[in-house]
N, C-alpha and C positions, 0 to 999 in steps of 0.2 A: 504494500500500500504506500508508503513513505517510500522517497526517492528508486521510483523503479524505474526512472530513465536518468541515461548516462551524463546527460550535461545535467541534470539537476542535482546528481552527487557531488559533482564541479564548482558549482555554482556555491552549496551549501560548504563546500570545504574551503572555497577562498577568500568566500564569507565568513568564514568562522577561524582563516588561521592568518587573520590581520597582525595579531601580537599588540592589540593597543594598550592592554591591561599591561602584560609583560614587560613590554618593551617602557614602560613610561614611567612604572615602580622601580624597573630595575636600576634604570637614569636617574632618579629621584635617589634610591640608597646611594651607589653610587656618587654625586654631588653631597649627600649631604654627610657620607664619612670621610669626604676630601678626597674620595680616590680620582674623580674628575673633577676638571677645573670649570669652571662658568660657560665657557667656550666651549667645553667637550659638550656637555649636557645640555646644554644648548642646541648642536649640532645632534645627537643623539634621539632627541627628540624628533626635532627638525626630519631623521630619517625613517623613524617608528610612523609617525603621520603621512608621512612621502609613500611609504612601500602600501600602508591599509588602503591609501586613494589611488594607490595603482594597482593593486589586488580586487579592490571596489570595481575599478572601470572594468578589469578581464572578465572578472566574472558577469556584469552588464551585460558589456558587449557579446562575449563570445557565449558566452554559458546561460544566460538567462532563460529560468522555464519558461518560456512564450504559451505556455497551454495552461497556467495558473494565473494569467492575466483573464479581466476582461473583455467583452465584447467593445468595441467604440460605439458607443450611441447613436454616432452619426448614421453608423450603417443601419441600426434598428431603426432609428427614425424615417430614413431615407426609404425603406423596405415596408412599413409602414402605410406610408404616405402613398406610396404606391398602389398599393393594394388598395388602397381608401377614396 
């Protein structure tokens, strides 16, 4: 029932292996026991948020379940009207 097609396993894995929790705690100990300096943590950061909006867009793009979207309105409207 749950993910029986292959891009939707895709989609839910690169959705879910962002690393924003990980990657932003880890930056955070890190800075605040002095093992990085303002500048590292800074950039660190900076690549935790860089890689989840580019793991976001792959998954959009290429992987999105298109069969758990909606219908567009327009087309029922437009089919509708028709007939009417």
């Amino acid at each position: 029932m749950f993910c029986r097609r292959y891009d939707e396993r895709w989609y839910y894995t690169l959705m879910m292996s962002t690393g924003l929790t990980f990657g932003t705690i880890s930056a955070l100990y890190g800075f605040s026991h002095s093992i990085v300096t303002q500048e590292q943590y800074s950039f660190l950061v900076a690549v935790v948020l860089a890689s989840a909006v580019i793991l976001t867009l792959i998954a959009g793009i290429a992987f999105l379940p298109r069969h758990l979207l909606p219908e567009p309105e327009m087309a029922i409207t437009t089919a509708s009207q028709e007939n009417g």
